[in-house]
N, C-alpha and C positions, 0 to 999 in steps of 0.2 A: 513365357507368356506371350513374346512379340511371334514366335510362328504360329502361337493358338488363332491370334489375335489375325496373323495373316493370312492362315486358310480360311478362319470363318469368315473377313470382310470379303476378300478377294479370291475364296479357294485354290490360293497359290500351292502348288505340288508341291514346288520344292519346301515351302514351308511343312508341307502333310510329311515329306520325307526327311527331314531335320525331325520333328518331331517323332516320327517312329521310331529311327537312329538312337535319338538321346535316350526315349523310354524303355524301348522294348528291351533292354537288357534289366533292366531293374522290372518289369512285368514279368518276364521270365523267369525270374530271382524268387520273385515271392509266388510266382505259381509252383515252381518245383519243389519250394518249402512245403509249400502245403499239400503239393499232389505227391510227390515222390513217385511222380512217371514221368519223362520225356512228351511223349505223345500225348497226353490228358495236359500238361503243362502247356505245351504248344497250341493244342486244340482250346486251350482256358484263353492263353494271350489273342489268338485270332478272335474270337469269343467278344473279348473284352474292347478289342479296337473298334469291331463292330459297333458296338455298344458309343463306344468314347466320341467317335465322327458323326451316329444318330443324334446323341446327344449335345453337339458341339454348338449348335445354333441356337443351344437357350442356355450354355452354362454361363455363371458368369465368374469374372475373373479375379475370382476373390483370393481362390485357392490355388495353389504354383498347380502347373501341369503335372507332377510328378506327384505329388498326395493324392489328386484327383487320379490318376491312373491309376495308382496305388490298391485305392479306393474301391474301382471298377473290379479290377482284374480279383480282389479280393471277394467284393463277392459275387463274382462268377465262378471260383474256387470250392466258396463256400456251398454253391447250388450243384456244382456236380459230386460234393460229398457227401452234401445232403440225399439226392437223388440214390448214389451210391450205399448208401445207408440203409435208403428202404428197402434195398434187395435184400430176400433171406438169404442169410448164410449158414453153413452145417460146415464144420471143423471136417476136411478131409479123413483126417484118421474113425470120424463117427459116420462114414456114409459106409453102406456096406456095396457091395462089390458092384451088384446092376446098377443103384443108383451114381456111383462112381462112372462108372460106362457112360450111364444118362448126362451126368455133366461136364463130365472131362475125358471123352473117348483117349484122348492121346495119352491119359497115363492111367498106368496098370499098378497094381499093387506093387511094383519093384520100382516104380517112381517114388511114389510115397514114403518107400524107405529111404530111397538117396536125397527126398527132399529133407525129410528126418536127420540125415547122416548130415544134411549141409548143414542145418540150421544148428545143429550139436557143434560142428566145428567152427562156425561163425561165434556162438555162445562162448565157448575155449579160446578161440581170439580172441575176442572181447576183453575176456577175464586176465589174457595175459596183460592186456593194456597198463598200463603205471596208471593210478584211482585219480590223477591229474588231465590224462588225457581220456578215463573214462567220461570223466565228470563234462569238458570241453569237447568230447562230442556229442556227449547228451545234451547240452544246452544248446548245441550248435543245429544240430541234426533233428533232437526229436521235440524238442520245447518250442521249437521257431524260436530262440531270444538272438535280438540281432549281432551281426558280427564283431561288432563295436562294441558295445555291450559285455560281451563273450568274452574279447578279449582284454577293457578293463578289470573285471572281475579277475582274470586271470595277470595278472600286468605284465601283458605284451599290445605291441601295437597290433594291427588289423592284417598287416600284410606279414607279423611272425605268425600269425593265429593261420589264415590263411595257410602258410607254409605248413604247419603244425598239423592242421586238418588233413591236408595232404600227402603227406609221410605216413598218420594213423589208416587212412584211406588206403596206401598205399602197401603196409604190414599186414592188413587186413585181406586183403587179396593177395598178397604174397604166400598167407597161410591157409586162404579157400582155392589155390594154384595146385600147393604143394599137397593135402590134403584129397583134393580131386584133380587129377592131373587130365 
């Protein structure tokens, strides 16, 4: 609150840069939850700062900097999936060959299979997973429930959960490695 507090009176920098520091890893956090892209997460957090330094001069300091950011970067998340959403989509395997050309010049009917092939061997990983670590990466990964969260239910701390994610992450690509070399 005291660096919100000292770029709005004083538009002190190094306050703007403490404050970008402290958040932008936890803006990150939840834009990637939500987007599961690098680039659209990144392009959400820039998005959302904008947003947060417009609005700095009438918020008030009711709410810690970190809910309020929270807050922001969530729905700016929320508007490019929306956005996202309006596009029509047609399931690759249902376009036929021109209109395939039309939208995706760079892949040909022999992509489509090897996306097929990946997406079969990812499914097969998966499956081999132990139904404990299926379970804690679907809550992890595809539910957004937080890490905390995750890992009570499951009763480890956060940084074995973390660990845990990371090793399944890491079987998972070991077998999309060995599968397509």
């Amino acid at each position: 609150m005291q660096a919100v507090s000292a770029w709005r009176d004083r538009h002190d920098q190094s306050a703007a840069t403490r404050l970008v520091n402290d958040l932008s890893p936890l803006m990150l956090g939840i834009a990637m939850r939500s987007l599961r892209c690098q680039w659209m997460a990144e392009d959400a957090v820039q998005t959302a700062w904008m947003r947060l330094f417009q609005s700095l001069e009438t918020h008030e300091l009711r709410v810690p900097p970190a809910a309020w950011a929270a807050m922001i970067v969530k729905g700016v998340c929320a508007n490019i999936l929306r956005t996202f959403s309006r596009q029509p989509s047609v399931p690759m395997e249902d376009m036929s060959e021109e209109e395939l050309e039309k939208q995706a010049p760079h892949l040909s009917q022999a992509g489509i299979h090897e996306s097929r092939d990946r997406l079969t061997d990812a499914m097969q990983a998966i499956a081999q997973l132990s139904q404990a670590d299926r379970l804690m990466l679907n809550h992890f990964l595809l539910e957004d429930v937080s890490p905390r969260v995750v890992a009570r239910r499951a009763g480890l701390t956060a940084g074995a959960l973390r660990t845990r994610i990371c090793r399944i992450r890491s079987r998972l690509r070991r077998a999309a490695c060995r599968a397509h070399p």
